[in-house]
N, C-alpha and C positions, 0 to 999 in steps of 0.2 A: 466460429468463436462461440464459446461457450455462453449460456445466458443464463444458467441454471444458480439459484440462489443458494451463497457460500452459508453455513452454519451458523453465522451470527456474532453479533456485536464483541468486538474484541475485550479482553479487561483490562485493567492500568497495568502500566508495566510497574513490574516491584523485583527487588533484588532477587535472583535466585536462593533457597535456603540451604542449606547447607547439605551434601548427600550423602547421603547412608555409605558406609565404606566398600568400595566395590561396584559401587553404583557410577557410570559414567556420565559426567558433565558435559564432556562436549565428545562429539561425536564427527570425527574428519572421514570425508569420503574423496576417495581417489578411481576415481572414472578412467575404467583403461582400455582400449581397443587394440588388440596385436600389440602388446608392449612388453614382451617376454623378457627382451635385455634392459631395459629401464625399471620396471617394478619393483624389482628386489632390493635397487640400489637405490631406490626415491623410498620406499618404506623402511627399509632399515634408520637412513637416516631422518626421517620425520621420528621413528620411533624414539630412536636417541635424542632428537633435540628436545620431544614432549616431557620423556623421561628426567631432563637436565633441567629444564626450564618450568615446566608448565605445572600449577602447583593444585593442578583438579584432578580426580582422577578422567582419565581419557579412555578413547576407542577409534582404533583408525581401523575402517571398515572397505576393502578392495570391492569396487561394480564395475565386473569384468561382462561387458553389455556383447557379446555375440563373437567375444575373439574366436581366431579359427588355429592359432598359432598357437604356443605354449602357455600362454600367459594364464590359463585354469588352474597348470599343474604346477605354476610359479606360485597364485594366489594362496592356493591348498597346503602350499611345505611353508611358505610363511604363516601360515592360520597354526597352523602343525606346532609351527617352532615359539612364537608368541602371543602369548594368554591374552595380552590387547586388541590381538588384531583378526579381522572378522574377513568371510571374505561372500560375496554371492554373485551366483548367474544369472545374468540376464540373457533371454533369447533374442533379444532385438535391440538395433544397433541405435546409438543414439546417446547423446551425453545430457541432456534433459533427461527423456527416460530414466535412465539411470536415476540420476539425482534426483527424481520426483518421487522412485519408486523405492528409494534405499532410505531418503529422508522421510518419508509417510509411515514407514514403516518402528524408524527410529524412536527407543525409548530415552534418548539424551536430550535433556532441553535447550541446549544450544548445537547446532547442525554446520559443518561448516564441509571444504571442499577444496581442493584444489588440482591443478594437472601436473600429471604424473612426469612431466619435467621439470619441478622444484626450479620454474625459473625464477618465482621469487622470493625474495630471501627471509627464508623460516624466522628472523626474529620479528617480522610482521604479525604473524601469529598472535602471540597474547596481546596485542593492542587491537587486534582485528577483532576479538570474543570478549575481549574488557567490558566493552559498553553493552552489550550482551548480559553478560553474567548480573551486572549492577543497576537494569533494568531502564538504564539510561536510553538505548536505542534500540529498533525492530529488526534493522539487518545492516551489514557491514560489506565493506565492501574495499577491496586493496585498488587503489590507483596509481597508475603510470603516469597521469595526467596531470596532476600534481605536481605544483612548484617545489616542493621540496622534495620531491621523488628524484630516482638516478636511474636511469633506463641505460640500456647499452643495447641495440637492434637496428637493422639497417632501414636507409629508406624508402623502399616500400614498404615497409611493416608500418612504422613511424607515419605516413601519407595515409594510408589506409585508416588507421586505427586512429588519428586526427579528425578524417574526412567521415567517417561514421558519425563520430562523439558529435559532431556539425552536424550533422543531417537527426540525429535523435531529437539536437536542442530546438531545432527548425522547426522539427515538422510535430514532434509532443511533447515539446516545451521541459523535455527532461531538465533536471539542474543537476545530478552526479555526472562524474568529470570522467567517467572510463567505465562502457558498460561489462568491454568484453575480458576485462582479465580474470585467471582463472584462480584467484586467489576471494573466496565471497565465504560469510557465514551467516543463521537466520537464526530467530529464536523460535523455538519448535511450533512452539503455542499460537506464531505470528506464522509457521508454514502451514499447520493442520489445516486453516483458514482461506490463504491464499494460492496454497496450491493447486487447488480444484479450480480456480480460473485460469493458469494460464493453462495452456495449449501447445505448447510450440516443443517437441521432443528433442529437436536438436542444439544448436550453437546458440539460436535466438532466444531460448532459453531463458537467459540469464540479463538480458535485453528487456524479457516480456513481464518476469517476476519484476524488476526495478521499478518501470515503468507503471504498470498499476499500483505499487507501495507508495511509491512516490505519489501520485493521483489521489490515492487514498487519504493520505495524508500522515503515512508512517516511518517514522526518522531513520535516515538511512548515515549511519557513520563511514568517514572515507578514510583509509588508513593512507600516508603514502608509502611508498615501495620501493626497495633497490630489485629490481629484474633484469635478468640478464635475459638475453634472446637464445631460445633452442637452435640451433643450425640445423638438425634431424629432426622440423616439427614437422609432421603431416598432415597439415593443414590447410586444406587446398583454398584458397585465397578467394579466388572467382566466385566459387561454387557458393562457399559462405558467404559472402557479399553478397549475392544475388538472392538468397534463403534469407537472410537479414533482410533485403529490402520487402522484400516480400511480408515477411512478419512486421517491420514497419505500416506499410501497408492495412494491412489486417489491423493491429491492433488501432493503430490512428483512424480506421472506420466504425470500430466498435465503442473507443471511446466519443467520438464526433458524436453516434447515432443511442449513447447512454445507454448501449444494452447489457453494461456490466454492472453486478452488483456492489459497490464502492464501497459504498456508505455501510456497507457489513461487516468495511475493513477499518470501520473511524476508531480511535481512541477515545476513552472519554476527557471531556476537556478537565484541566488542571488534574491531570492524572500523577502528582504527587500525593503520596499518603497526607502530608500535611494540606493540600488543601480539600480532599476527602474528611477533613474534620469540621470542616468553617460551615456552620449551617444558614439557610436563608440565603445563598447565592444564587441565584438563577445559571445553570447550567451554560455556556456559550454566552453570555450574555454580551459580551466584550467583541466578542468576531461577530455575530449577530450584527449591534450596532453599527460597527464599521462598515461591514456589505449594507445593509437599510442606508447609511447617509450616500454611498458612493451610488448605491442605485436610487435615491431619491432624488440626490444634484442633478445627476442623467434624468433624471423623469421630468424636472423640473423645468431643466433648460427643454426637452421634449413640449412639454407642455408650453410653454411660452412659445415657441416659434412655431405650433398648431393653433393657439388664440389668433398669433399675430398675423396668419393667414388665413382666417375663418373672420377674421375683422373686417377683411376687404370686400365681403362678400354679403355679410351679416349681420346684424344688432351682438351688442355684447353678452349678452342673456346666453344664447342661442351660440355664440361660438367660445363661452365659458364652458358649457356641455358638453358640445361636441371634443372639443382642446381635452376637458377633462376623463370624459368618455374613453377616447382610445386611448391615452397617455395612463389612466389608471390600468386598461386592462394588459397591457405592455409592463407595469409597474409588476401587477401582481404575479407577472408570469417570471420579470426579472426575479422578483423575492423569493419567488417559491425556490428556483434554481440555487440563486447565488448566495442569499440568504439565511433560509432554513436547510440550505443543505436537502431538498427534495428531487428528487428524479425518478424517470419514470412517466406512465400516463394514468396511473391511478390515481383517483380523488382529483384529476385536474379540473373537471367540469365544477363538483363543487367548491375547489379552491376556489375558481373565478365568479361564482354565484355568488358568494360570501364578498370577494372581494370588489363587486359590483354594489354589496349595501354597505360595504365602507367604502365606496366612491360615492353614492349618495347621501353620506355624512360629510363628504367634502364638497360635496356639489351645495348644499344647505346651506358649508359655512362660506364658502368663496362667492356663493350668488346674493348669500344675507349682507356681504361687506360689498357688491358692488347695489345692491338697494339701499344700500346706509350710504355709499357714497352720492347715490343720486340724488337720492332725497334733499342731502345736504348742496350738491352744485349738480345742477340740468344739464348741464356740457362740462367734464371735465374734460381735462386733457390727456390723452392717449398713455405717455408716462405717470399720469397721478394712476389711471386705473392699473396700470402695469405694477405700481409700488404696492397699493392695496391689493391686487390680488398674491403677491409675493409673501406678504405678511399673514395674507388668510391662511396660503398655503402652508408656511410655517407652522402653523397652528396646528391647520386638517393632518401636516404629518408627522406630530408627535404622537396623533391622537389613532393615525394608520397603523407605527408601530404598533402599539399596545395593543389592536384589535389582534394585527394578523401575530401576534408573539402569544394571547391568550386565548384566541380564538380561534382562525381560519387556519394557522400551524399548529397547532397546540398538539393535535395527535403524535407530531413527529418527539417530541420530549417526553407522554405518555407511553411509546412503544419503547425506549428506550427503558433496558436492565440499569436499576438506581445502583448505589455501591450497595455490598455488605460487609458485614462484620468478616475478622480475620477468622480463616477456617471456616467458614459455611461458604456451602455454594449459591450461585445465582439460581435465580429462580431460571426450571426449563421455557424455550419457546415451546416446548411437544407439547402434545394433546395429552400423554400421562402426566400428573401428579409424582414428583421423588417419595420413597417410599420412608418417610421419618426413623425409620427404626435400623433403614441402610446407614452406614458410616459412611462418610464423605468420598469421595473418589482421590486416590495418589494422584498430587497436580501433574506428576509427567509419568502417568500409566499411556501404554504406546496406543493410537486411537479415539482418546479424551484431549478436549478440550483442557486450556490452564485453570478455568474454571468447574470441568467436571461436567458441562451440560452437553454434551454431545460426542458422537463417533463417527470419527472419518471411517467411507466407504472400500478407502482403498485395501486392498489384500495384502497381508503382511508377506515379507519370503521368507522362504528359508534357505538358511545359512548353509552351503556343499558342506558333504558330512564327511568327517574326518578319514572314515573307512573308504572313501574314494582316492584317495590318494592313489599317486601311481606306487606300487607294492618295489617299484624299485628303486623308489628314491630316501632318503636318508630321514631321521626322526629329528 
C-alpha cells in the first residue's frame, strides 16, 4: 500500500466554466481487452448517443490494455474515421491500469468510463456527469443496487454482486450501494490527487478509489441504472472475487493502521462560494463541536467510573487525579483523531504534553470544587461529590475546547491553504516561490492541479499514430 503523500489539499468544488470550443468536457474511456467484435459496435453507438444528447463538447477515448487479437486495428480505423475519438496502447493488461493511466493523462475535466458491453443504458450518462460539471459532487457513480434501478441478470451475478456490496459495508463501512459496475465518472482535479493512492491495477480498482473518497470525505453521487446483463462477458467470477477480497483486505489494513494520506483529500468546509464570503467563521467549527461533546460524554462517563473505583481504595483527592490523569490523556488522543481531524504520529508527544497542562487546569478546577465542598460539609455524601465534580467538569471542558481549538490543534487550521480570490492561485506548498510576472496556470492544463499548484508525476501517452494503420483497410 502506498504511503507516500498525495499533492495537497483539494479546492471548493465550483461549476465548471464554460470551454473553449473544441475543447473537451468530458472525456469517456472504454477499456478493452480482445474485444475486436464489440468495439466498433459499443463506440459507434456511444458516439451517436453523445452526439444526440449530450450538450458539451466530448471525447471518447479507446485503452486497449495488452489485446492480442484485432481489437488495435479496430481502435486505429475508428480513431481514423471520428475526429472525437482517441485511441492508445497499453502494454500490460489490466482495467485499472488502463484507467489510471488514460485518466492521468487526460486534459478533460470531467473523466468518466464505462465497459465495452453498453450493458447500461446510455441515458444514465448525463445524469452520471451532471453533478460533476455543476461542482455539486467528487465522483459519480451508476448503481444496480438501487431501488429505482431495473437490472435484468441471472442469479449468480445478482448473489455475488449483493454478497460483495455486504462484505464492503461490513468490513469498511462503505455507504455506496454498487462498487463494481462499470458505469463511474470523476472530476479530473478530484483524480490528479487521488489516483496516486490507490494501488490496485485490476477489477478492485474501482472498489479501492470509492473507498478512500468516501473515507476522505468526498461526495460520491449514485445514478440508478437500467442494465441488462452481457451473456458473452468474460469475466471470470472466482478469480475476481478472490482479487477483490484480497484488495479488501489490504486496504481495510492500511486504512485500520492510518497509513494513508486522507486528510489531503478533505474539502474545505462550507465549500460553497457563498459561504467563502461570510467572514469571522471559524473554519469546521460545527463538526469540531460535535466530535469535542461525543468524545467528552465518552470521557466523562470514563472518568466517573475511574474515580468511582479509585474511591474504594483511595481518598478523594488522590483518585480525582488519578480518574483525571488517564481519562484526560485517552481524551486528548480521542480529540486529536476524531476531532481535529489529525493522524498520523507526528507532533503526538507534544499534543499530549500540551494536553497534559490543560488536564492540569482541570485537575485545579475539580480538586478547588471538592476543597470548597469540604470545607463547607466534612463527610459529604458519595453522590453530592459525584454532582460537584460533574458540574466542575462542565466547566474544565468548555474551557478544554477552547485550549486544544486555539492552542494544542491550532497548527492543523494554520497548514491549511485559506480561500482566494477568483482567478489567482493558491499559494504553493514547494520550497520555490510562483514567479508574479507568470500568468496563472489553465485550471485543466493536463498535469496541474484545479488550482495550478502542482504536477502529477505520471507519464502522459501517446495517442497510436494514424500512419499505423493496417495500409489495407479502409479511410
Amino acid at each position: 500500500m502506498r504511503t507516500d503523500s498525495s499533492p495537497g489539499t483539494l479546492p471548493a468544488r465550483e461549476h465548471l466554466p464554460a470551454a473553449p470550443a473544441g475543447s473537451p468536457v468530458l472525456d469517456v474511456v472504454v477499456p478493452v481487452y480482445n474485444e475486436e467484435r464489440d468495439l466498433q459496435p459499443c463506440v459507434l453507438r456511444l458516439h451517436e448517443h453523445l452526439e444526440r444528447t449530450f450538450p458539451y463538447p466530448f471525447r471518447i477515448t479507446i485503452a486497449d490494455n495488452a489485446s492480442t487479437d484485432a481489437t488495435p486495428q479496430v481502435a486505429r480505423r475508428l480513431e481514423a474515421r471520428i475526429a472525437s475519438v482517441r485511441s492508445f496502447r497499453l502494454e500490460q493488461k489490466g482495467r485499472g491500469r488502463a484507467l489510471h493511466a488514460v485518466w492521468s493523462a487526460s486534459d478533460a475535466p470531467v473523466l468518466a468510463y464505462m465497459d465495452v458491453d453498453l450493458s447500461t443504458d446510455l441515458n444514465a450518462l448525463l445524469p452520471l456527469v451532471a453533478p460533476l460539471i455543476s461542482g455539486h459532487s467528487d465522483l459519480a457513480i451508476g448503481s444496480r443496487l438501487a431501488r429505482s434501478a431495473r437490472v435484468v441478470r441471472g442469479p449468480k451475478r445478482e448473489f455475488v454482486s449483493r454478497s460483495y456490496n455486504l462484505i464492503l459495508r461490513g468490513s469498511l463501512q462503505a455507504r455506496f450501494s454498487d462498487a463494481q459496475c462499470g458505469f463511474k465518472a470523476i472530476r479530473r482535479d478530484v483524480a490528479q490527487v487521488l489516483l496516486p493512492l490507490v494501488e490496485d491495477t485490476g477489477w478492485f480498482f474501482d472498489t479501492e478509489m470509492l473507498v478512500l473518497a468516501e473515507r476522505a470525505g468526498l461526495r460520491i453521487h449514485e445514478v440508478p441504472v437500467d442494465w441488462v446483463e452481457d451473456p458473452d462477458s468474460t469475466v471470470h467470477i472466482v478469480r475476481t472475487a478472490t482479487e477483490d477480497l484480497k484488495g479488501v483486505w489490504r486496504v481495510g489494513k492500511a486504512l485500520a493502521t492510518g497509513s494513508l494520506p486522507l486528510d489531503r483529500l478533505t474539502r474545505p468546509f462550507g465549500d460553497d462560494p457563498r459561504d467563502r464570503e461570510i467572514m469571522d467563521v471559524p473554519k469546521g467549527l460545527a463538526r469540531q463541536l460535535v466530535g469535542f461533546c461525543v468524545v467528552g460524554g465518552l470521557s466523562t462517563l470514563f472518568y466517573l467510573l475511574l474515580y468511582s473505583g479509585f474511591r474504594l481504595f483511595t481518598g478523594s483527592q488522590a483518585a480525582n487525579a488519578l480518574a483525571l490523569l488517564i481519562s484526560a490523556v485517552a481524551n486528548t488522543a480521542a480529540n486529536r483523531r476524531l476531532t481535529f481531524g489529525v493522524r498520523g504520529r507526528g507532533g503526538a508527544v507534544r499534543h499530549q504534553a500540551q494536553g497534559l497542562v490543560v488536564f492540569g487546569i482541570g485537575l485545579a478546577l475539580t480538586s478547588g470544587s471538592l476543597v470548597a465542598l469540604n470545607t463547607a460539609n466534612a463527610h459529604p455524601a458519595h453522590s453530592t461529590e459525584l454532582a460537584v465534580l460533574v458540574a466542575a467538569n462542565l466547566a474544565a471542558t468548555v474551557l478544554r475546547f477552547l485550549l486544544l481549538r486555539i492552542w494544542v490543534f491550532s497548527d492543523r487550521e494554520a497548514d491549511r491553504p485559506g480561500p482566494t480570490a477568483p482567478g489567482v492561485p493558491a499559494p504553493s506548498h514547494g520550497t520555490h516561490a510562483p514567479d508574479p510576472a507568470m500568468p496563472p496556470a489553465s485550471p485543466f492544463r493536463v498535469g496541474d492541479a484545479a488550482d495550478g499548484t502542482w504536477r502529477d508525476a505520471t507519464p502522459r501517452l501517446d495517442p497510436v499514430r494514424r500512419h499505423d494503420t493496417d495500409p489495407g483497410e479502409t479511410r
